[in-house]
C-alpha positions as CSV (number, residue, x, y, z in Angstrom):
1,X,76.6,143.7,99.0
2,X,79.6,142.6,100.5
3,X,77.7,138.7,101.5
4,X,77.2,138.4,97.5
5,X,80.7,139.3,96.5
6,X,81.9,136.6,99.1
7,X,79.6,134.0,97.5
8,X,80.7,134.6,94.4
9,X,84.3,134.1,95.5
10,X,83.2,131.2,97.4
11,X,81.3,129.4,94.6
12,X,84.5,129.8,91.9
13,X,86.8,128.2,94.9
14,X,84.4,125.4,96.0
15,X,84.6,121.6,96.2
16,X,83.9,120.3,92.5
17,X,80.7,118.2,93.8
18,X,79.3,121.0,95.4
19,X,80.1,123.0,92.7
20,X,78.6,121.2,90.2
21,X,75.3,120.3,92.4
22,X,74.5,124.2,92.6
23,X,75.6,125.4,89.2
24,X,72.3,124.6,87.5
25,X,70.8,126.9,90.6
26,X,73.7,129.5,90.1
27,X,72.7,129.4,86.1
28,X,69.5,131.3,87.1
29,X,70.6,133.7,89.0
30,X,70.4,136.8,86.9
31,X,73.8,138.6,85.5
32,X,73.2,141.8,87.3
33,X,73.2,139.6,90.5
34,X,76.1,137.8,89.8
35,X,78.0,141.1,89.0
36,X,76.2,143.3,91.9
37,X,76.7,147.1,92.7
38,X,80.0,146.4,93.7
39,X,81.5,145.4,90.7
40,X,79.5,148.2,89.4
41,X,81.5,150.5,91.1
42,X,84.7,149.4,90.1
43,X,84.4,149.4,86.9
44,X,82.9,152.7,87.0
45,X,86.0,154.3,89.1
46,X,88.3,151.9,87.0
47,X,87.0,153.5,84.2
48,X,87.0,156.5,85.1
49,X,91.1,155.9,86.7
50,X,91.5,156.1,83.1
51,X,91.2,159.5,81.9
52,X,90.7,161.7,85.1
53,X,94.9,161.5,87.2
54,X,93.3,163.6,89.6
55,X,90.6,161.0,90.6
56,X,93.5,158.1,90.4
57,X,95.4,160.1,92.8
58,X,92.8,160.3,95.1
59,X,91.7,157.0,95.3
60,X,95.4,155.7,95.5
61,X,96.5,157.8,98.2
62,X,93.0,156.5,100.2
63,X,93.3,153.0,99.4
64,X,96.8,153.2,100.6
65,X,95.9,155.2,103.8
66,X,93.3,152.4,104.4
67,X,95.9,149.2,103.6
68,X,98.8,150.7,105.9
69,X,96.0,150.7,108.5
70,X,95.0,147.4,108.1
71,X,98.8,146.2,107.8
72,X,99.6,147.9,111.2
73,X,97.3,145.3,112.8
74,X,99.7,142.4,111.6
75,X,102.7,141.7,114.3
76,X,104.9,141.0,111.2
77,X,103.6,144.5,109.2
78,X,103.5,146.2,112.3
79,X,107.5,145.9,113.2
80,X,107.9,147.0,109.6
81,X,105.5,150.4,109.2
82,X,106.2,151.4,112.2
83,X,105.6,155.4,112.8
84,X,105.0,155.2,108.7
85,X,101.4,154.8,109.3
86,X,101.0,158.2,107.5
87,X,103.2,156.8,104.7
88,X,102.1,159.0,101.1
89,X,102.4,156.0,98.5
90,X,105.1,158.2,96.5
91,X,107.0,157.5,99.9
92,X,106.4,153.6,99.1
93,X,110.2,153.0,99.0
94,X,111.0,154.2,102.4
95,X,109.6,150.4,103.2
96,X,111.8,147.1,102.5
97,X,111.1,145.2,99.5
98,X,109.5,141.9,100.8
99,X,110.4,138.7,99.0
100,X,108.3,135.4,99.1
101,X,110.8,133.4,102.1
102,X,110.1,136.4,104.4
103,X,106.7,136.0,104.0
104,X,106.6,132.3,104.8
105,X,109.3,133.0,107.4
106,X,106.5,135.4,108.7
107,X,103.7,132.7,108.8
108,X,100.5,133.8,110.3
109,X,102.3,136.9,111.7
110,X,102.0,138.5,108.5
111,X,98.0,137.9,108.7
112,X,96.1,141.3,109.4
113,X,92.9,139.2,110.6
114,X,92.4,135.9,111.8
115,X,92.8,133.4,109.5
116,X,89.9,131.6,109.7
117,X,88.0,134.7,107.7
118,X,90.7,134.4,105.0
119,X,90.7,131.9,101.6
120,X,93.7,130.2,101.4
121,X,95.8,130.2,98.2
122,X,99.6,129.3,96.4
123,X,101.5,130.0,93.9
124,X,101.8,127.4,90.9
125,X,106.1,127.1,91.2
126,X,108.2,128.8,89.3
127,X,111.1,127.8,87.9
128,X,111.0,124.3,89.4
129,X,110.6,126.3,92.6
130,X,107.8,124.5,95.4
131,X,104.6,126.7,95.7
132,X,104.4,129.5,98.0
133,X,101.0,129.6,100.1
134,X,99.9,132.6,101.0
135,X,95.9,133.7,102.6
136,X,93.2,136.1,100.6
137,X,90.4,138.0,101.2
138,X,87.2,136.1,100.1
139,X,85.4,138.8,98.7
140,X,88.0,139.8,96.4
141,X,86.4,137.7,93.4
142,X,84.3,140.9,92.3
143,X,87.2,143.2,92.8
144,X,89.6,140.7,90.6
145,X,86.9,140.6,87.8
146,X,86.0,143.9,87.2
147,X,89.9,144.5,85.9
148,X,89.7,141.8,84.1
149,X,86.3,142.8,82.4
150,X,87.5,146.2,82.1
151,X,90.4,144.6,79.3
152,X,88.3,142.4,77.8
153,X,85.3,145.3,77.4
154,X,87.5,146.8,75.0
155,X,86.3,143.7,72.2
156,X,83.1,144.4,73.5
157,X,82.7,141.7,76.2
158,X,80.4,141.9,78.3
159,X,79.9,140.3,82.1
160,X,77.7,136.9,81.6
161,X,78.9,136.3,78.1
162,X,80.2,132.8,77.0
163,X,83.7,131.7,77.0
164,X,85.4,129.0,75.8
165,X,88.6,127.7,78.1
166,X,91.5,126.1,77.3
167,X,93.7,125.9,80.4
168,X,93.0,122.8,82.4
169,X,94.8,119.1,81.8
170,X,92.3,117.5,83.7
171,X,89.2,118.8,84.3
172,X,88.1,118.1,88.1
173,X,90.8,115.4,87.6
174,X,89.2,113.2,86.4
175,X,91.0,111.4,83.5
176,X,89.1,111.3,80.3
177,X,87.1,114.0,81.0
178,X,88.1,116.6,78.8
179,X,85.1,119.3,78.2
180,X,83.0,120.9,80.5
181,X,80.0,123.3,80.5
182,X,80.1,125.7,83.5
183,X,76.4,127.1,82.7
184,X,76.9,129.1,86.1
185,X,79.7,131.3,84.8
186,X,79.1,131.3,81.3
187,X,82.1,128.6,80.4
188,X,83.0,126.1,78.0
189,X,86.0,124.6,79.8
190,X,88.5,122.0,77.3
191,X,91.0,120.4,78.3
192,X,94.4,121.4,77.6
193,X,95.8,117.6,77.5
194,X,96.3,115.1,75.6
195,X,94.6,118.0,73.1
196,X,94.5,114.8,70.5
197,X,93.1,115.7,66.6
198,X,89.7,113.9,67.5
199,X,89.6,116.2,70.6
200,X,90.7,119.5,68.7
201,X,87.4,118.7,66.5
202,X,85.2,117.7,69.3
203,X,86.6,121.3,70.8
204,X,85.5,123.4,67.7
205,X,82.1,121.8,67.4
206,X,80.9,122.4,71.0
207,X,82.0,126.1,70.5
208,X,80.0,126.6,67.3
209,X,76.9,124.7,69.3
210,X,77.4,127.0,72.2
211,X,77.4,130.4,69.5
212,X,80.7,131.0,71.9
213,X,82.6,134.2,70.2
214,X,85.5,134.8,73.1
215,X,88.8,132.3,73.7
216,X,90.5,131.9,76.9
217,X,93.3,130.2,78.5
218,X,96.7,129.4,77.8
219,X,98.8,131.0,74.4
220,X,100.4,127.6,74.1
221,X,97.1,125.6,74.0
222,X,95.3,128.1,71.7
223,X,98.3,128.1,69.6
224,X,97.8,124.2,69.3
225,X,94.3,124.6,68.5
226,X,95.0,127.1,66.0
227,X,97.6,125.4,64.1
228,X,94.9,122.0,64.7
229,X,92.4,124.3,62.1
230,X,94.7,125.4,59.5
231,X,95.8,122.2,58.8
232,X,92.6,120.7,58.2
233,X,91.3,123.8,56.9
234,X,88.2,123.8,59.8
235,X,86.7,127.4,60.7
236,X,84.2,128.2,63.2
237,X,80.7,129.1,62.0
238,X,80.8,132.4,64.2
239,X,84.2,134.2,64.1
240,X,85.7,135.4,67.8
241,X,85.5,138.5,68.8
242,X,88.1,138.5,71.1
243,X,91.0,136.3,72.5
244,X,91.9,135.9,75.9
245,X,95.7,134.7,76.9
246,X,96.6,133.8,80.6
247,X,99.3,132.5,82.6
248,X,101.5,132.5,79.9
249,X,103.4,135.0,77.8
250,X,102.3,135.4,74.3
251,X,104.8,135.4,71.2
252,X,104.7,136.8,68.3
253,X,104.7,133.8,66.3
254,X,101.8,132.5,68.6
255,X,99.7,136.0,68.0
256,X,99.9,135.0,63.7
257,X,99.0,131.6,64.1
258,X,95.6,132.6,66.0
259,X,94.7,135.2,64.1
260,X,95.2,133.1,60.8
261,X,92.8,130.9,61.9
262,X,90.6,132.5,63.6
263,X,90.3,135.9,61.7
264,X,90.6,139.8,62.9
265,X,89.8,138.8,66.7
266,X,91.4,141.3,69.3
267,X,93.9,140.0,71.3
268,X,93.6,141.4,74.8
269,X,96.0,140.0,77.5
270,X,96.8,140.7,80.7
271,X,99.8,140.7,83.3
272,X,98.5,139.4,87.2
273,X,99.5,136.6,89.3
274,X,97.8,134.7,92.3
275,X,99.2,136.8,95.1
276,X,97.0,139.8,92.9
277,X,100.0,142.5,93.6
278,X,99.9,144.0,90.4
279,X,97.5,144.2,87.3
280,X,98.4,145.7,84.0
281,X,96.5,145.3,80.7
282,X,98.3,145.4,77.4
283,X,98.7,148.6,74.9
284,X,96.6,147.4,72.5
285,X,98.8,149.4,69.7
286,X,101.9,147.9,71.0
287,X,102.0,144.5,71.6
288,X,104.2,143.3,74.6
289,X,103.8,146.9,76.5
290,X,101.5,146.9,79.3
291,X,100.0,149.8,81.5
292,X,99.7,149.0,86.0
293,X,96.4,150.1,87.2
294,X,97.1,152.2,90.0
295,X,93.5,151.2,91.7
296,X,94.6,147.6,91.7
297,X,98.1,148.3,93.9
298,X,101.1,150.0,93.6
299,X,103.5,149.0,91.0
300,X,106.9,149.8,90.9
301,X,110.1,148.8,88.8
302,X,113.3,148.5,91.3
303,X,116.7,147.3,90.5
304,X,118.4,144.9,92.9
305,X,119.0,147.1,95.4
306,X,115.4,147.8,95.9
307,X,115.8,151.3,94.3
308,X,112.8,152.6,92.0
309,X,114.0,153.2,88.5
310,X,112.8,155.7,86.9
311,X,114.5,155.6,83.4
312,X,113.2,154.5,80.6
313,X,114.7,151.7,78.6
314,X,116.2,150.4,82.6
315,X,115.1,146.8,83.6
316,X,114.3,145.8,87.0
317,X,112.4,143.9,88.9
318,X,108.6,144.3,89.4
319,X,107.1,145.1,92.8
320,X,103.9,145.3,94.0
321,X,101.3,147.0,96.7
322,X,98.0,145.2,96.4
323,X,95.1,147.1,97.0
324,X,92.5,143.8,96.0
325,X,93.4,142.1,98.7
326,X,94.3,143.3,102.6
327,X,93.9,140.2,104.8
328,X,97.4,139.2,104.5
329,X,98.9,142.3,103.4
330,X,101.3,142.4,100.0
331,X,103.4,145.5,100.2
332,X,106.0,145.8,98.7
333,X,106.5,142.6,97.3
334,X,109.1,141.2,94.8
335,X,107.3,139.1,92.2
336,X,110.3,137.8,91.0
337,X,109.5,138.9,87.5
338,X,111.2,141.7,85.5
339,X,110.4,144.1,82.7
340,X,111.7,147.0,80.9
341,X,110.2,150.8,81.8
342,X,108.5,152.0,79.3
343,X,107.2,155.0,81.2
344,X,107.1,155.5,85.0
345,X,104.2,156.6,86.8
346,X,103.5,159.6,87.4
347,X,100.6,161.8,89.1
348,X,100.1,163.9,85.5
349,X,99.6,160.0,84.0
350,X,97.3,159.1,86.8
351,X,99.8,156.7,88.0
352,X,100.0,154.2,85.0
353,X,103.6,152.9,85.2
354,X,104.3,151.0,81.4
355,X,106.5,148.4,80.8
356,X,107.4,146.0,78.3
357,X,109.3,143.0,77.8
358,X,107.8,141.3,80.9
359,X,110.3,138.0,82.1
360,X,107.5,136.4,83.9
361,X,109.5,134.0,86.9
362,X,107.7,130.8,85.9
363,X,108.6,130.6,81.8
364,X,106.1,127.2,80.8
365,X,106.9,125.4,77.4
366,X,106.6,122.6,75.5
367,X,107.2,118.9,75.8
368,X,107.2,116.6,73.1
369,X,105.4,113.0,73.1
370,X,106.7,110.1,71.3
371,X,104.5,110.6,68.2
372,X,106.5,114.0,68.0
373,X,103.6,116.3,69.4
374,X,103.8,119.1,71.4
375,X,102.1,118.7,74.6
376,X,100.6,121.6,76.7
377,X,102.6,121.1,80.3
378,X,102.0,124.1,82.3
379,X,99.7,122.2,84.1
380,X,101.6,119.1,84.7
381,X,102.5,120.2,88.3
382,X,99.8,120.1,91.4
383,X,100.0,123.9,93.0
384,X,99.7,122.1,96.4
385,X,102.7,122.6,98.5
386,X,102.8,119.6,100.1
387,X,103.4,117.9,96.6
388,X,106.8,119.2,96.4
389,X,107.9,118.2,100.2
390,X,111.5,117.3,100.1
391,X,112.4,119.1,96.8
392,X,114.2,122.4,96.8
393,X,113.9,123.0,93.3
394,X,113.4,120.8,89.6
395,X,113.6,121.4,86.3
396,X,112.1,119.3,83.2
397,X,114.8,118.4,81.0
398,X,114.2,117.1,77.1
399,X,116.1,116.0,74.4
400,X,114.2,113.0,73.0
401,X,110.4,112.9,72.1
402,X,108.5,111.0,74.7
403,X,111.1,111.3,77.2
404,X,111.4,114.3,79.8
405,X,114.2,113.6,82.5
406,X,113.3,115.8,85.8
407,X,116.2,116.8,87.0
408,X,115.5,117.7,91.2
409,X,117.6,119.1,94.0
410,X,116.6,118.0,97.1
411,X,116.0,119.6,100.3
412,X,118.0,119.3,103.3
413,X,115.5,117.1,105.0
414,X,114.6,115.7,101.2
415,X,114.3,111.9,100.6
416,X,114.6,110.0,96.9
417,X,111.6,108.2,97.8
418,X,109.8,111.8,97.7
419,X,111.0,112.6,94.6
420,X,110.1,109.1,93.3
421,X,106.6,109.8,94.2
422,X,106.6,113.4,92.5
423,X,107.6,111.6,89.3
424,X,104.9,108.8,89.8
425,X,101.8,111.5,89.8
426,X,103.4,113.4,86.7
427,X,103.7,109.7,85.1
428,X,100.3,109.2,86.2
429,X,98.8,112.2,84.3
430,X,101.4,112.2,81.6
431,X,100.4,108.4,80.6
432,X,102.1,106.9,77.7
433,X,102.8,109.9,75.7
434,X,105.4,110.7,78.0
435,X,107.9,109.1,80.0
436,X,109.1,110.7,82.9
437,X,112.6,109.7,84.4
438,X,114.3,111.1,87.1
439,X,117.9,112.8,88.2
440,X,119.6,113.7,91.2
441,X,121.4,117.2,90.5
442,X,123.6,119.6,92.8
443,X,122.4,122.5,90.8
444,X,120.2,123.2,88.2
445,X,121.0,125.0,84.8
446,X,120.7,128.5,84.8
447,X,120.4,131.2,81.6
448,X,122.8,133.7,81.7
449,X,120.8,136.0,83.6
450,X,121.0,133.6,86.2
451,X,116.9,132.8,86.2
452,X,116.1,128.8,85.8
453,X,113.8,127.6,83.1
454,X,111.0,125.7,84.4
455,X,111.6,123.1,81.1
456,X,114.8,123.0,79.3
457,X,113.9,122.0,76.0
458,X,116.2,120.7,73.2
459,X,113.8,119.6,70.5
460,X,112.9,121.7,67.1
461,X,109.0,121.2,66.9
């Protein structure tokens, strides 16, 4: 079924034209075809991961067995495992900690098959930091999905079920166009910007035509949307059942507002990232803990030495073995976030490291517009590498509603004129609710554990 699982994967990451041609096509096929055997059997073993160590053992020490295999085929993995072929994963640490610049100092070396059979993909920035690309395997849609179906089951989701998603600016980029239905995959897709009064309405009343009883996207936009209905006292004429928050971390204040507008809905988020390294679904009787699935990768908790903690209440930084994804191996590799242990993993626990207090590396806020709104910006910035040519790092800087200065280092090789242009696209999408101005830094300002905010924000909204 492997041909079905790559379609799937293909279909998500297609043109938007194509896309859009097909999806009425796509809307017929039938749920158990879009979510084949497959997925089936992950969320079956994933499942079953959950209550039976023995059987998490087993299949970690095989997918591992199977990845260092793989890996050995890569010139760059191959200098690294060396005679470690054999490797047990609870001998993970003998390897070196890999961070994103060896990677990309690795290039295609670092690719266990040829590229060409690969999907290619980047990180987002964080911190003000340019993108890192990086390759995938293109069946690994199904694999991805069943985790994430296996959190969201727990409100009773089911595969096929409609969504409504906030966590676009601008949908297929094309300005004005802020709602979408994705019939193929079951989605009500809204933008998250300018997110306007009229368009908070417009929002709520295609969810209650659609019967839609599950929210996902971004904490920050849902927060907005929440906050939108108890001030004009609007409820949905179906309550949700469940609440999905992504790419963002999730406050406490944020968790209150949702549920006071939208009633007892569960709140189920999750901890990934585009490289797919780690996956970890959160305790749902302790908010801000979360528990690694140990068929998803290898997670670990390290401190800066590269050494595994193992004590509770430690923090360290997160490092990940992914098991999803094998074309361009991820072994040991530093996210750049950190968290606190909660528990380590353990064969008796089946392997399900918890932590809590997750510092993600990219920390999204708000900015302000002129009228004194708060303005969803996570997805201001393009993920395209090639957008952020010439800058070494940025940061958006604000102090004044409607104004956000973006404070940029630039690269050794790094012209004004490229950061003029990066300032003209964010102007372009920001239109006149912000105003973007720019300035040339040595150094950008740092918190005191040394990590950079991605938006340094001054204003009390």
């Amino acid at each position: 079924m492997r041909l079905l699982d790559i379609a799937r994967s293909a279909y998500v990451s297609s043109p938007v034209g194509l896309r859009r041609s097909i999806a009425p096509f796509m809307a017929m096929v039938p749920t158990s075809l879009k979510y084949g055997s497959a997925y089936r059997t992950w969320r079956g073993n994933i499942a079953r991961s959950v209550h039976d160590p023995g059987f998490a053992d087993a299949e970690r020490r095989r997918a591992f067995a199977e990845l260092l295999a793989i890996a050995s085929k890569s010139p760059f993995y191959a200098k690294i495992i060396g005679s470690d072929v054999r490797l047990e994963p609870q001998d993970i640490s003998r390897l070196p900690v890999l961070t994103k610049d060896d990677l990309m100092q690795a290039g295609t070396s670092a690719l266990a098959v040829p590229k060409a059979t690969l999907d290619a993909g980047n990180t987002s920035g964080s911190n003000g930091e340019a993108p890192f690309g990086f390759y995938l395997d293109r069946d690994r849609s199904v694999r991805e999905i069943a985790f994430i179906h296996h959190v969201w089951s727990r409100c009773g989701f089911q595969a096929g079920e409609p969504r409504a998603m906030l966590r676009d600016a601008y949908l297929y980029d094309r300005k004005g166009f802020i709602h979408e239905w994705e019939a193929a995959l079951g989605e009500l897709r809204l933008s998250v910007f300018p997110m306007t009064p009229q368009d908070m309405d417009l929002y709520l009343d295609l969810i209650d035509r659609r019967h839609i009883r599950y929210l996902h996207g971004f904490p920050s936009a849902m927060e907005m949307l929440a906050r939108h209905m108890l001030a004009s006292g609007r409820r949905l004429d179906l309550p949700l059942k469940g609440v999905f928050p992504i790419s963002e971390p999730i406050f406490a204040h944020q968790r209150e507002t949702i549920r006071a507008a939208f009633g007892d809905a569960a709140i189920l988020p999750f901890y990934g990232m585009s490289e797919k390294a780690i996956f970890a679904g959160e305790i749902e009787s302790e908010p801000g803990t979360y528990e690694c699935e140990p068929l998803y990768g290898i997670a670990e908790l390290v401190d800066d030495t590269g050494a595994p903690i193992t004590e509770p209440g430690r923090e360290g930084r997160l490092v990940g073995t992914s098991f999803i994804t094998r074309g361009m191996p991820f072994i040991r590799y530093d996210t750049e976030d950190r968290a606190k242990l909660v528990r380590p993993a353990m064969r008796e626990n089946g392997w399900r490291m918890r932590v809590a207090q997750i510092t993600p590396r990219r920390k999204p806020a708000w900015l302000v517009d002129h009228e004194g709104r708060r303005v969803v910006s996570t997805d201001f910035t393009p993920s395209d590498p090639a957008f952020f040519e010439g800058i070494r790092e940025f940061q958006f800087y604000q102090d004044t509603p409607g104004v956000c200065v973006m404070k940029y280092v630039l690269s050794e090789s790094g012209t004004t004129e490229q950061a003029e242009g990066i300032a003209a696209t964010l102007q372009h999408k920001a239109g006149r609710a912000i105003q973007f101005r720019l300035e040339k830094v040595r150094t950008l300002m740092a918190s005191k554990n040394g990590k950079r905010p991605f938006i340094d924000q001054r204003l009390k909204v």
